[in-house]
C-alpha positions in Angstrom: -111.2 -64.7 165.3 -108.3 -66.7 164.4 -109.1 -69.5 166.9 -112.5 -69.3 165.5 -111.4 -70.2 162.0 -109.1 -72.9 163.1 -111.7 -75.0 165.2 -114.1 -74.4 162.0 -111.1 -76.0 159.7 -111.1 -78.6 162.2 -114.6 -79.5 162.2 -115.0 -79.7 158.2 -112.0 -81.9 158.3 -113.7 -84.6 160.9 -117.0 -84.1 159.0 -115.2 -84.8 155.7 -113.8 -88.1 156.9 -116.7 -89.0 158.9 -118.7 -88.6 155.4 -116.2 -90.3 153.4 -116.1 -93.8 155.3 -119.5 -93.8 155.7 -120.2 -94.1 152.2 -118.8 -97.4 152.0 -121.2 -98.8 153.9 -118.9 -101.9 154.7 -115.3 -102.2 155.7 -114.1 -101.5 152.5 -111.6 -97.9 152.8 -110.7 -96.3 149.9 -107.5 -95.0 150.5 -105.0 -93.4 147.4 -107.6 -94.3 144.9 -107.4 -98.2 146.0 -109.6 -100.2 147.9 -108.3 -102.7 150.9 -110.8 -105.9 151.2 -110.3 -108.2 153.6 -110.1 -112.2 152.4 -111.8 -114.2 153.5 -110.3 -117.7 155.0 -110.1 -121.3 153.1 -112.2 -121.5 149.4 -115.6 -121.1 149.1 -118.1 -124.0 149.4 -119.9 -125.1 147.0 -123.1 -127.5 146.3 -124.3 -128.5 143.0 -127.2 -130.1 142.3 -129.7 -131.0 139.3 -127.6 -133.3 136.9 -125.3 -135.6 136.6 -121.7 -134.1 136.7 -118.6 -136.0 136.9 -117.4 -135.1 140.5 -114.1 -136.8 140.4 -113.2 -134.5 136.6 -114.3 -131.4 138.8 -112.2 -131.7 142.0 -109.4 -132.3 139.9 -109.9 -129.0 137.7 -111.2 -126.9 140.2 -109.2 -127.3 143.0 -110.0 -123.5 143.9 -113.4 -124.4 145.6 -114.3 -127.0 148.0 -117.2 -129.1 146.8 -119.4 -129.9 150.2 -122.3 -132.3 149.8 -124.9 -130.6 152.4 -126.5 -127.0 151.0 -126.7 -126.0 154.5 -122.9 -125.2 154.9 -122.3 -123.9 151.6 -121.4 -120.3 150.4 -122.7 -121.0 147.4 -125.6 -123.1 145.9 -125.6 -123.8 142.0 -128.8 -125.2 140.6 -127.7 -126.8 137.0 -131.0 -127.3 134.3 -131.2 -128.1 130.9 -133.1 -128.1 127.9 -132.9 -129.2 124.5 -131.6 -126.6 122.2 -132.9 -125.9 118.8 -129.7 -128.1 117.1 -130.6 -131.2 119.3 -127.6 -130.0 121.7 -128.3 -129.3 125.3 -128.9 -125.4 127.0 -127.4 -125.6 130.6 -128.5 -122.4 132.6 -126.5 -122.4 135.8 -128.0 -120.5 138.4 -125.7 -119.2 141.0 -127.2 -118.4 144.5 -125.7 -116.6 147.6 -125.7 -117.7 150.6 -123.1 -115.8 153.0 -121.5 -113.5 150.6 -121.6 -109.6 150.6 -122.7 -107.5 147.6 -122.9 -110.4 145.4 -126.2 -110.9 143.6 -128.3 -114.7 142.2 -127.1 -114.4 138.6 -127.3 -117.0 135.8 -125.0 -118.8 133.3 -125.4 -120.3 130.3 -123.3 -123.0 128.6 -124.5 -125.0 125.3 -123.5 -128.6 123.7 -123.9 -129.6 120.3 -125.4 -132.8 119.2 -122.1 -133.9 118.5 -119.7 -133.6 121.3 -118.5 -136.0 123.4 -118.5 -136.8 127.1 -114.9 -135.5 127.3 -115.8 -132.2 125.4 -119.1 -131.6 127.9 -117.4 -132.4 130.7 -115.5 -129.5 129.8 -117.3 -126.7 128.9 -119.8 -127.4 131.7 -116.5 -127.3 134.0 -115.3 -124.1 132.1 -118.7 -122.4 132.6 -118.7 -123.1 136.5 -115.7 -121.8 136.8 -115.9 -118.6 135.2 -119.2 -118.1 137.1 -117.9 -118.8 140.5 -114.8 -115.9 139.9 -116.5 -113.3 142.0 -116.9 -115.7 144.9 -112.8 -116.6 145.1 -111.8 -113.4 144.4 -113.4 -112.3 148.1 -111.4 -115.6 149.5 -107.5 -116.3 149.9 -108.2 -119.1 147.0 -107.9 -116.1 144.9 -104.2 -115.6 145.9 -103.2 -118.8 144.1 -105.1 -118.1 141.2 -104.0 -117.1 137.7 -106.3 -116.5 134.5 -104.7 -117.4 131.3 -106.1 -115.8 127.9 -105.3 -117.7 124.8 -104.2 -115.0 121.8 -105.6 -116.1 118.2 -102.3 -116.6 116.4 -101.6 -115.6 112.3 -102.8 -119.0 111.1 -106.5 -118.5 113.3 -108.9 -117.5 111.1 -111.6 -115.3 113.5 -115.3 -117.0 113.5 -117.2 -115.4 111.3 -121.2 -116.0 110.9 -121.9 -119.1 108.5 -124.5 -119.8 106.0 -126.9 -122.3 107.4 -127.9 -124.7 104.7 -130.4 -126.6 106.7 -132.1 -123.4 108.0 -132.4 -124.6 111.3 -133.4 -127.8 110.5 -132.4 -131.0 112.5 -132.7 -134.5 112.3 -132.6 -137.2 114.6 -133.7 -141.2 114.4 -132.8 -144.2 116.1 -133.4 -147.5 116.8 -133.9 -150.1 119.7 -134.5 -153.4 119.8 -134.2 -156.6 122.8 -135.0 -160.0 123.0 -135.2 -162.4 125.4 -135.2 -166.5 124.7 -136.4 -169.0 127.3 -137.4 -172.6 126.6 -141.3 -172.2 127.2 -141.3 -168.4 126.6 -139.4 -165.8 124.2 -140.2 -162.1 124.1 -139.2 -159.4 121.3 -139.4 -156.1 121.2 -138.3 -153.1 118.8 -138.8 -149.7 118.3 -138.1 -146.6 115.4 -138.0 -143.4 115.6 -137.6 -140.4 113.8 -137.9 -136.9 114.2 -137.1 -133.6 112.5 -137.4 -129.7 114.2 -136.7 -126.4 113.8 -136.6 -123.6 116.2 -135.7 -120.5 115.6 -136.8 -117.1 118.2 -140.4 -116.9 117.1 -141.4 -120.5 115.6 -141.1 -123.7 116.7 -141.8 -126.8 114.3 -142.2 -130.4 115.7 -142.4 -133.6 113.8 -141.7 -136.8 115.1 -142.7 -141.0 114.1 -142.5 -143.9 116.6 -143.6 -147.6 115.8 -143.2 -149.8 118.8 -143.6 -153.7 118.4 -144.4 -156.0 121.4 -144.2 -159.7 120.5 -144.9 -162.6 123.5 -144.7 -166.4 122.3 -145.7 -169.0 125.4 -145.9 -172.7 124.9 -147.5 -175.3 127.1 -148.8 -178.6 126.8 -147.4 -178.5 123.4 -149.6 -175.6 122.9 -148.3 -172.4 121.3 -149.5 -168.8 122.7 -148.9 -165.3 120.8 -149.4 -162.1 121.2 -148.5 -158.9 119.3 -148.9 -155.3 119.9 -148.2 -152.8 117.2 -148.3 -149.1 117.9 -147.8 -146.6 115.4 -148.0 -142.4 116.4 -147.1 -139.4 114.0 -146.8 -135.6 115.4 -146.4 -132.6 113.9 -146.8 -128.9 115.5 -146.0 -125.3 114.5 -146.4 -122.9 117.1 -145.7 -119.1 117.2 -144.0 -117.2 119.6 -146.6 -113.9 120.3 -145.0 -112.4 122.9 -143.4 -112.8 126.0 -145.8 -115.1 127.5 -148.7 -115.6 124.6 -147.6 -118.6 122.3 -150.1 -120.2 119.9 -150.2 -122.8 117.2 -151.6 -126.1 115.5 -150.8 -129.4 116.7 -151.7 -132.4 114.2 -151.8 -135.9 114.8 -151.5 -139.7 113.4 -152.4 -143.4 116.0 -152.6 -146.4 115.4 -152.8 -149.3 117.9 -154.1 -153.2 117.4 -153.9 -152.4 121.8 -156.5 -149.9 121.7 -158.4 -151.1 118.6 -157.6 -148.1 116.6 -157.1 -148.5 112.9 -156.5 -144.7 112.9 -157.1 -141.9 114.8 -156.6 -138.4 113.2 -156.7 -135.3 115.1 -155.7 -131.4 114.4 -156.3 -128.9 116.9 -155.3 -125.0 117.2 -154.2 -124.3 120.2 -153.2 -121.2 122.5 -150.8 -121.3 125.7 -150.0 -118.3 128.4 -147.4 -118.6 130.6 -147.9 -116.6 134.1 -143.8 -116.1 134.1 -141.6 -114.8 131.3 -140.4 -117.0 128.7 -136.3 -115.9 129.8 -137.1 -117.8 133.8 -138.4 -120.7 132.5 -134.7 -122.4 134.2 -136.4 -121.4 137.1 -139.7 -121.2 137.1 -142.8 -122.2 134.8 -146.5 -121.9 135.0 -148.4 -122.4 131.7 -151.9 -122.3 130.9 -152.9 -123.8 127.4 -156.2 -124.2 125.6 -156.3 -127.3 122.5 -159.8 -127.6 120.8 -160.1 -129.7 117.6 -161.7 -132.6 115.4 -160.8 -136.2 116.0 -161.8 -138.9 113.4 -161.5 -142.6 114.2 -162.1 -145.9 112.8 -161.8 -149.1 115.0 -160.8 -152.9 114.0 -163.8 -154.2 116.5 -167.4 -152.7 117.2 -166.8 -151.0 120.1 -168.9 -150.7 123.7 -170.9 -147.9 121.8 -171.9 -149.7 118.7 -169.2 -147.7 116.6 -166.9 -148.7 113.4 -165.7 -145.4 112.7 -166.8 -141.7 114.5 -165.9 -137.7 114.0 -166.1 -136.7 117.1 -164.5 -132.9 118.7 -162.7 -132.4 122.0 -161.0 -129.7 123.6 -158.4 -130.0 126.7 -157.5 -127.5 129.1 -153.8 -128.1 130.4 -152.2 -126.7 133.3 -148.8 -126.8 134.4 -146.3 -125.9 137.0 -142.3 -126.0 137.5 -140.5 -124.2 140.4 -136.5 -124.8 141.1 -135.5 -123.7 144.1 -132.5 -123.9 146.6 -134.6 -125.5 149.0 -136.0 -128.4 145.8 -138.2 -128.8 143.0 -141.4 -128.7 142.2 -143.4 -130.2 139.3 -147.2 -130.6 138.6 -149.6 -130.4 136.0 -153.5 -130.8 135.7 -155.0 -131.9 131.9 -159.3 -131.9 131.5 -160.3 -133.0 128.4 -164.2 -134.1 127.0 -166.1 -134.6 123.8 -168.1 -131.7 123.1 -170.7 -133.9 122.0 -171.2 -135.8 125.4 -169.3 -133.9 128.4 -169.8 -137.4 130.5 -166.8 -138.5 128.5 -163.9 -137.0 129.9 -160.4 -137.6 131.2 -158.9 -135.4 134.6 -155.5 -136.3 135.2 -153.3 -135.0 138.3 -149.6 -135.1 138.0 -147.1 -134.3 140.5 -143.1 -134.9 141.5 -141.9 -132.8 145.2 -138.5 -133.2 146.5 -138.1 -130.7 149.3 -134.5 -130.3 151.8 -136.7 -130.7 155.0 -133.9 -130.3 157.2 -129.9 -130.3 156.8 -128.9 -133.8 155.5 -132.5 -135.0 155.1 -134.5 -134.9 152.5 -138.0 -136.4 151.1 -139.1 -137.2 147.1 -142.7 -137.6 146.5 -144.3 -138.5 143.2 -148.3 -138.8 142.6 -150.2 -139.4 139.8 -154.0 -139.9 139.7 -156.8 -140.1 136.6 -160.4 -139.6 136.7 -161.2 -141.7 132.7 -164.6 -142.0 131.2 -163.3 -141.6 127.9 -162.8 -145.1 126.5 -165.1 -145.1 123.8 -162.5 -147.3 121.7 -163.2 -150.5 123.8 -164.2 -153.3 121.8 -167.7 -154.7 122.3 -168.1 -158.0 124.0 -166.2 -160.0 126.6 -162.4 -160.6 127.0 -161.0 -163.5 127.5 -158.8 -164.9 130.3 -156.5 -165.5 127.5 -156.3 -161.9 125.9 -155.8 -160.2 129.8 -153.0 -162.8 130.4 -151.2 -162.2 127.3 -152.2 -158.2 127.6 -153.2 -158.2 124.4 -156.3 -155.3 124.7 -156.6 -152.6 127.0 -159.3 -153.1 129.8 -162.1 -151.1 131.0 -160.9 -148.5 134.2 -162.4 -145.7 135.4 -159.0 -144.7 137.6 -155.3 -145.4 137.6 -153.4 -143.9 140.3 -149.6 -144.3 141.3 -147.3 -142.8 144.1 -144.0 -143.4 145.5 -142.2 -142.2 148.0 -138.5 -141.6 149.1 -136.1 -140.3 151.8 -132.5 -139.7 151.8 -130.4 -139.3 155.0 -126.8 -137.9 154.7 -124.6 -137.0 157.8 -120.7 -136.9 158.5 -118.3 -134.7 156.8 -119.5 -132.2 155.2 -116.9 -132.3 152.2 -114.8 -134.1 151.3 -111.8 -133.3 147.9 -109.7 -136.6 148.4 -110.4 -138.4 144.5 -109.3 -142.3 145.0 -110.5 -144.5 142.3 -108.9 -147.8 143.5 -110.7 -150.8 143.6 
């Protein structure tokens, strides 16, 4: 009886262990209430890609990483987008994907500019924000061995940050101005542009307004002759759109044209409008797909009798828009399909198909592709009559078309070493 209870003893002990290190699942042993992790070798690689960063400012200040430029070898891929944030600032969301380590999830980062900060003080914070992201990834290397964390304590004098009155409610404004001009003998060019614009965002409403007036001027002389053209272009926006839910937004867009280019003394146009988005609003860093619905008047009045016999017109149209936006490790896709008609005559319509692919076909080699195509039989602005050889020359009125495409292609080829820390700015 006694052996009996000794060999039972025996055999809960080997089951107990046997059911303790099998819970971990990895290599990981608890053992007096601590776990022992094995470190991994060297730093963990890293590729970045989606902006510009300054490279040489991030080797120096994050020298517990190496920075490899192929995706292929890395052990971790960070895809940086941004948008522009309410303020006028910039919204990075850094996405952090795993490729070779264990029990590490894709998460996400976000880091935000103001309006107002330099190229020093972005530099930073976007090199801040990396960093703290890419903690769990050292801490499973022997990087993680050299590396210290430092938290600044608010002294006596620190007041703590406390929530503001905002006394432009959101509000911001933005305008500029650019201008160029270019002199030759027999031929001088000027050109100039203004533009303003003022937002607000908040959660649930964005408002839009912006004003742009472009001038083109071209003088050409020959035979002692003198040759002038001048294009004036003149748009007003302004939109309020509601946020209904997750993925239902809806609003009114309102517009203001003018163009001597397109013979429009005016064209006024104000259209509700409702948009779905397949995806959540939260992943649209990642991923986009948007379905959106404009219907509304149009009233124009034209500087020339146009092809139809028309000095002015109230005319509806509607617009169907489509478009897509996928980030992934492997590259980005963008594309989006507008259809637009008169209700009055659906033969006058305008299909456009626009796309941009780059795609990592292979380690080190990569292919961009950008196409663009449009289907128009809506140009019932086009002055009656014939143009001259003069006005094409001197681009002075838009011409008849019933297509426009454009494509490009590219490939890019990289292949040596695979990273590379050394910074040497000499000349």
């Amino acid at each position: 009886m006694r052996k009996k209870h000794v060999i039972l003893t025996i055999l809960v002990l080997i089951v107990g262990i046997f059911t303790a290190t099998a819970g971990s699942g990895d290599s990981d042993v608890k053992i007096n209430s601590h776990y022992s992790y094995d470190k991994r070798e060297g730093k963990p690689k890293v590729f970045i890609e989606g902006i510009w960063l300054d490279f040489d400012y991030l080797r120096r200040n994050m020298q517990f990483v190496d920075f490899v430029n192929d995706p292929a070898v890395a052990d971790v891929h960070i895809i940086i987008n941004n948008r522009i944030s309410g303020s006028g600032g910039q919204v990075y969301s850094l996405m952090y994907n795993n490729k070779t380590f264990e029990n590490i999830s894709n998460f996400t980062l976000t880091c935000t500019t103001a309006s107002s900060d330099t190229h020093e003080e972005i530099r930073k914070k976007i090199t801040a924000a990396l960093s703290l992201g890419l903690m769990p990834f050292v801490n499973q290397t022997e990087a993680a061995n050299n590396l210290s964390i430092r938290y600044r304590v608010k002294t006596e004098g620190e007041k703590t940050q406390t929530q503001v009155e905002d006394p432009w409610h959101n509000w911001t404004f933005r305008g500029s101005f650019n201008g160029n001009a270019n002199v030759e003998e027999s031929r001088k060019s000027f050109n100039y542009t203004y533009f303003l614009r003022a937002d607000k965002v908040t959660e649930d409403w964005r408002i839009r307004n912006s004003g742009r007036m472009y001038v083109r001027t071209r003088e050409y002389i020959s035979d002692g002759e003198k040759y002038r053209s001048e294009n004036i272009s003149n748009y007003v926006s302004s939109s309020i759109v509601n946020s209904l839910s997750s993925r239902w937004s809806a609003g009114i867009f309102m517009g203001y044209s003018n163009s001597n280019y397109n013979n429009l003394v005016y064209s006024i146009s104000a259209k509700p409008a409702i948009e779905y988005n397949i995806f959540p609003w939260d992943i649209s860093d990642r991923k986009v797909f948007t379905i959106a619905y404009h219907i509304g008047p149009e009233w124009k009045k034209y500087y020339e009798e146009t092809i139809y016999g028309k000095l002015q017109e109230n005319l509806w149209q509607h617009s169907l828009n489509l478009n897509l936006q996928l980030i992934q490790t492997w590259g980005e896709i963008r594309a989006g399909v507008d259809a637009s008609n008169y209700l009055r005559d659906f033969s006058k319509n305008r299909i456009t198909f626009d796309s941009d692919l780059s795609v990592r076909i292979v380690r080190g080699f990569s292919v961009n592709f950008n196409f663009r195509i449009e289907n128009i039989h809506d140009q019932i602005y086009l002055p009656k009559g014939d143009v001259s050889l003069e006005d094409i020359l001197l681009n002075k009125v838009q011409l008849p078309s019933t297509f426009d495409v454009s494509a490009g292609v590219g490939v890019s080829v990289q292949f040596g070493s695979i990273y590379n820390n050394i910074i040497n700015n000499r000349l």
